[in-house]
Residue frames as a rotation matrix with the C-alpha (Angstrom) as fourth column:
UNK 1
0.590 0.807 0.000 0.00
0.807 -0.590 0.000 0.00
0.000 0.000 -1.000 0.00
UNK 2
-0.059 -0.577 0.815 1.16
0.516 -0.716 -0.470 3.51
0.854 0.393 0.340 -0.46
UNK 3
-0.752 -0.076 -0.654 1.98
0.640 -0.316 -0.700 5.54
-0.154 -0.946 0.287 2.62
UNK 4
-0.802 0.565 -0.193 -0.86
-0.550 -0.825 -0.130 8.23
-0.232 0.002 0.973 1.15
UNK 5
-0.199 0.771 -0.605 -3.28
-0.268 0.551 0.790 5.86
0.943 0.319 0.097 0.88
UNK 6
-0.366 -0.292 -0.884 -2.11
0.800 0.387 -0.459 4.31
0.476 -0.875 0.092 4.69
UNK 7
-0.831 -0.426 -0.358 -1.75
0.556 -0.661 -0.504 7.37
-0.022 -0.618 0.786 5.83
UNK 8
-0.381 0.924 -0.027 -5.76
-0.657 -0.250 0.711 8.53
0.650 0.289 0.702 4.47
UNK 9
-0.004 0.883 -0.468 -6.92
0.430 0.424 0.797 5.92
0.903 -0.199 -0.381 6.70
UNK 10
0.617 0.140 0.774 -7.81
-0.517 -0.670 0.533 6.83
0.593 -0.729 -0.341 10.62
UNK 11
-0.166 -0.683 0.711 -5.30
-0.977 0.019 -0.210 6.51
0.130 -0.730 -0.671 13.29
UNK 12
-0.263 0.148 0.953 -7.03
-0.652 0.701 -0.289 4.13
-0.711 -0.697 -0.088 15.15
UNK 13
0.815 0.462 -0.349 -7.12
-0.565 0.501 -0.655 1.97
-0.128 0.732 0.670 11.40
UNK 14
0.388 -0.905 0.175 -3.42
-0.788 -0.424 -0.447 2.66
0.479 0.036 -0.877 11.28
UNK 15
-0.308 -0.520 0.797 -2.81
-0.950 0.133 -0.281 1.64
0.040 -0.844 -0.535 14.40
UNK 16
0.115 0.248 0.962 -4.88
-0.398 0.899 -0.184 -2.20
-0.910 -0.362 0.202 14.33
UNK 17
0.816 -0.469 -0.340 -3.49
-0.171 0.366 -0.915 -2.84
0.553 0.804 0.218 10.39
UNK 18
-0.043 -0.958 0.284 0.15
-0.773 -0.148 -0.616 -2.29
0.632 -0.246 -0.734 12.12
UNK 19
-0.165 0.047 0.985 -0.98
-0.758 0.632 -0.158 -4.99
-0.630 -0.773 -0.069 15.39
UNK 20
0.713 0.599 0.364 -2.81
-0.357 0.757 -0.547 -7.49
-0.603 0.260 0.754 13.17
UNK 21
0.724 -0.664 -0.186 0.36
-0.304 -0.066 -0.950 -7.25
0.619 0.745 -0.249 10.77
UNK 22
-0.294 -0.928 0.227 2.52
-0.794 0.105 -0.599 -7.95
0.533 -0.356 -0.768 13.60
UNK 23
0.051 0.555 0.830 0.54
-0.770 0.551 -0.321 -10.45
-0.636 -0.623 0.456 14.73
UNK 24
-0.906 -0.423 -0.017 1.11
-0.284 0.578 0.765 -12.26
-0.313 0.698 -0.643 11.79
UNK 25
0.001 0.951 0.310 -2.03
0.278 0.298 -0.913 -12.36
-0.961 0.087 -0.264 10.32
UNK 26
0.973 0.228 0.028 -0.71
0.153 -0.553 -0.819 -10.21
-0.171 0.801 -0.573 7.30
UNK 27
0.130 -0.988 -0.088 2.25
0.991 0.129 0.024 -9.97
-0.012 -0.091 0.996 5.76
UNK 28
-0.947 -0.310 0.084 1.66
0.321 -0.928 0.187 -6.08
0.020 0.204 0.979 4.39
UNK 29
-0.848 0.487 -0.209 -0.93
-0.195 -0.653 -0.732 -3.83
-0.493 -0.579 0.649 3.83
UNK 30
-0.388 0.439 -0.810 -1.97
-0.918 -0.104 0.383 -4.61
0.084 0.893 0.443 0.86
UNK 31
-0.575 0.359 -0.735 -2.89
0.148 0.930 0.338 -8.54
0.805 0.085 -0.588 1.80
UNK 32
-0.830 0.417 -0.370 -4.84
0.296 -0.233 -0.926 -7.05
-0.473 -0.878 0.070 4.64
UNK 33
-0.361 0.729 -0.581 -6.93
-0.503 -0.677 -0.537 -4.81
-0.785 0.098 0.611 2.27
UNK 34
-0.658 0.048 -0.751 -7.31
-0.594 0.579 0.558 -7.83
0.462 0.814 -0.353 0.03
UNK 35
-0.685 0.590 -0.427 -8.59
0.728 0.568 -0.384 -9.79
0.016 -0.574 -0.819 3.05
UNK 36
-0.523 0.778 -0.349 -11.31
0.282 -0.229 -0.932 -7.11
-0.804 -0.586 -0.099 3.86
UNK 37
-0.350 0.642 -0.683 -12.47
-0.910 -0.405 0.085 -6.20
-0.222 0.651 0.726 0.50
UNK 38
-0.790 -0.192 -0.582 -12.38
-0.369 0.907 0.201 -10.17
0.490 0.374 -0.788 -0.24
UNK 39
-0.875 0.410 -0.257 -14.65
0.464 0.861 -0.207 -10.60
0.137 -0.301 -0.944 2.64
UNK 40
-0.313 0.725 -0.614 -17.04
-0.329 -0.689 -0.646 -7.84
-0.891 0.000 0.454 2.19
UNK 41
-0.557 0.262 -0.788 -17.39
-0.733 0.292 0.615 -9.31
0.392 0.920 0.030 -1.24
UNK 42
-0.621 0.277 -0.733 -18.61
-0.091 0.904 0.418 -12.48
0.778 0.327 -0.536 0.48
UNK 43
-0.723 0.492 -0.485 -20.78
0.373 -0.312 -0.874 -10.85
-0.582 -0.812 0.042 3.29
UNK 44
-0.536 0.491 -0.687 -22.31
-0.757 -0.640 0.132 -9.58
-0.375 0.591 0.714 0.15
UNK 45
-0.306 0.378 -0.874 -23.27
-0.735 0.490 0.469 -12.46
0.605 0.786 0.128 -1.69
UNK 46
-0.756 0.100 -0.647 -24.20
0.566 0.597 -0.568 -14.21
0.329 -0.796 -0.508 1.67
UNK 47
-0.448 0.744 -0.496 -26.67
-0.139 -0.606 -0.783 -11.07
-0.883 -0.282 0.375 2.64
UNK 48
-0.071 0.663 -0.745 -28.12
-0.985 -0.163 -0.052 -11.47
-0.156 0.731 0.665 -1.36
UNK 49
-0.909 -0.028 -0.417 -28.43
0.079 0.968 -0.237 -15.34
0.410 -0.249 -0.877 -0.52
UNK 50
-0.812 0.524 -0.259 -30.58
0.423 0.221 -0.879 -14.43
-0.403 -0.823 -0.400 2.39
UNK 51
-0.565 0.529 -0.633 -32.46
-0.453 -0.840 -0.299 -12.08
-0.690 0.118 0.714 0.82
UNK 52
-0.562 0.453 -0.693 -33.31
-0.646 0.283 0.709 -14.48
0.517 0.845 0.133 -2.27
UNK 53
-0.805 0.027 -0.592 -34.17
0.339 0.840 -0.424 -17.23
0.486 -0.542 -0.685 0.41
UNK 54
-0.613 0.604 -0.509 -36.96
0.297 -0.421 -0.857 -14.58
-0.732 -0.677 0.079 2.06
UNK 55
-0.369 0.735 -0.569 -38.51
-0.845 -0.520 -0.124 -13.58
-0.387 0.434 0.813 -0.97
UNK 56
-0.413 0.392 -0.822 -39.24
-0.102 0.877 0.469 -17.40
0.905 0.278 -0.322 -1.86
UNK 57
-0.849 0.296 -0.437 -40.19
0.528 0.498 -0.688 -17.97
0.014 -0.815 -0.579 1.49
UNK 58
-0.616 0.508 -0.602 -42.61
0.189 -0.646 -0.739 -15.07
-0.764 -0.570 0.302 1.66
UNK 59
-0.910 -0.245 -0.334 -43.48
-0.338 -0.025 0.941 -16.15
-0.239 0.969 -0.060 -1.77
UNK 60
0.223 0.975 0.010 -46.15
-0.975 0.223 0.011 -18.68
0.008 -0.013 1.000 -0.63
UNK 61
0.406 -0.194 0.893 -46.34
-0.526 0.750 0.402 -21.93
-0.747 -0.633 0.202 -0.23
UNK 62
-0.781 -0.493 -0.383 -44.15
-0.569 0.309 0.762 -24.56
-0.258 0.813 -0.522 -2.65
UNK 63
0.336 0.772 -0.539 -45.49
-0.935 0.201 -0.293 -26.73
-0.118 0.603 0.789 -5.09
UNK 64
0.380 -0.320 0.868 -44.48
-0.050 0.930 0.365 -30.56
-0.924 -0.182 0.337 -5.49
UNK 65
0.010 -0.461 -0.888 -42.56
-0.783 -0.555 0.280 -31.12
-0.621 0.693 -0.366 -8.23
UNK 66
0.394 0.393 0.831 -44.02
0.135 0.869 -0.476 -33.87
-0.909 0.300 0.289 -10.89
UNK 67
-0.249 -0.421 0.872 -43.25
0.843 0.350 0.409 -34.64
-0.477 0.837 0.268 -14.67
UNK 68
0.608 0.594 0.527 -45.66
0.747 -0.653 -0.126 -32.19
0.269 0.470 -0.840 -15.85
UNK 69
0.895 -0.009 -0.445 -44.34
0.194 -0.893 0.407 -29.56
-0.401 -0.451 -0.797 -13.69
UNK 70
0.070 -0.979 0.191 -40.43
0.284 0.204 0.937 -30.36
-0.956 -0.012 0.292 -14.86
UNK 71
-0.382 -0.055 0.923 -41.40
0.917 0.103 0.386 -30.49
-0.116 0.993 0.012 -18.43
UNK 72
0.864 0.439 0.246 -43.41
0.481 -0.864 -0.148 -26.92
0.148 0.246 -0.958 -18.08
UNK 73
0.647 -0.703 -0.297 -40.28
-0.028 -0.411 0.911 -25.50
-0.762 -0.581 -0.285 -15.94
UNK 74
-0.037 -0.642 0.766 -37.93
0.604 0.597 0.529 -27.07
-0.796 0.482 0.365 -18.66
UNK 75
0.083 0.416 0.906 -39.76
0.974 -0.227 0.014 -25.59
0.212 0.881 -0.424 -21.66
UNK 76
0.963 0.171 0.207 -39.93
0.161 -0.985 0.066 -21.96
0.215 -0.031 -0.976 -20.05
UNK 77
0.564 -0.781 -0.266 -36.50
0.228 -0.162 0.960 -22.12
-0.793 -0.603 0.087 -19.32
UNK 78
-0.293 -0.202 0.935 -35.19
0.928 0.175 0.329 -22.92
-0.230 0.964 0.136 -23.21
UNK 79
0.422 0.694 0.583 -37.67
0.906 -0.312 -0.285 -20.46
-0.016 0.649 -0.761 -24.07
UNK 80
0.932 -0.015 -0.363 -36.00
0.144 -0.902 0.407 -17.87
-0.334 -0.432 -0.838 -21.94
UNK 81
-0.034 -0.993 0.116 -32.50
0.282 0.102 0.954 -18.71
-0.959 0.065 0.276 -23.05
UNK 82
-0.198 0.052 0.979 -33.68
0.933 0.316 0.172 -18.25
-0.300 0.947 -0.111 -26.70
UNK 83
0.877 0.267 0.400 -35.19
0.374 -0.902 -0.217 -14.88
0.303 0.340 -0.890 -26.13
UNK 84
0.805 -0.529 -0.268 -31.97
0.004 -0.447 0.894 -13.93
-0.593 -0.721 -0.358 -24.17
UNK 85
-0.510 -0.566 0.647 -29.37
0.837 -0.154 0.526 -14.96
-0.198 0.810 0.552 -27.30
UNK 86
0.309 0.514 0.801 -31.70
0.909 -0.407 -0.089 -12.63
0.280 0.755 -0.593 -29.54
């Protein structure tokens, strides 16, 4: 990391990058700010997980899933992939 980039964050950032680094958790700065962007990426896609999981849930209730139902599901899928090339 650049010292003006370091040095832009707050003190008290400063100061627990520098501990956790000596702690050996990190070798530099830069694999630190890899870890936190790395896991904010995957707090993301773990919070739009939940979020897909509540709107099915609050969807109503499920349906069983038979031939018929596979072969409709199937067929609207294709369909969509076809309009989506186009």
């Amino acid at each position: 990391m650049t010292p003006a980039l370091l040095s832009s964050l707050p003190k008290t950032l400063q100061d627990q990058l520098r501990e956790l680094m000596e702690q050996g958790h990190y070798k530099n700065e830069l694999e630190a700010i890899e870890a936190a962007v790395q896991a904010q990426i995957v707090r993301n896609e773990e919070q739009w997980i939940k979020n897909k999981i509540d709107s099915s849930l609050a969807s109503g209730p499920s349906v069983p899933m038979d031939d018929a139902l596979g072969k409709r599901l199937t067929a609207e899928g294709l369909r969509r992939a076809k309009n989506r090339k186009k």
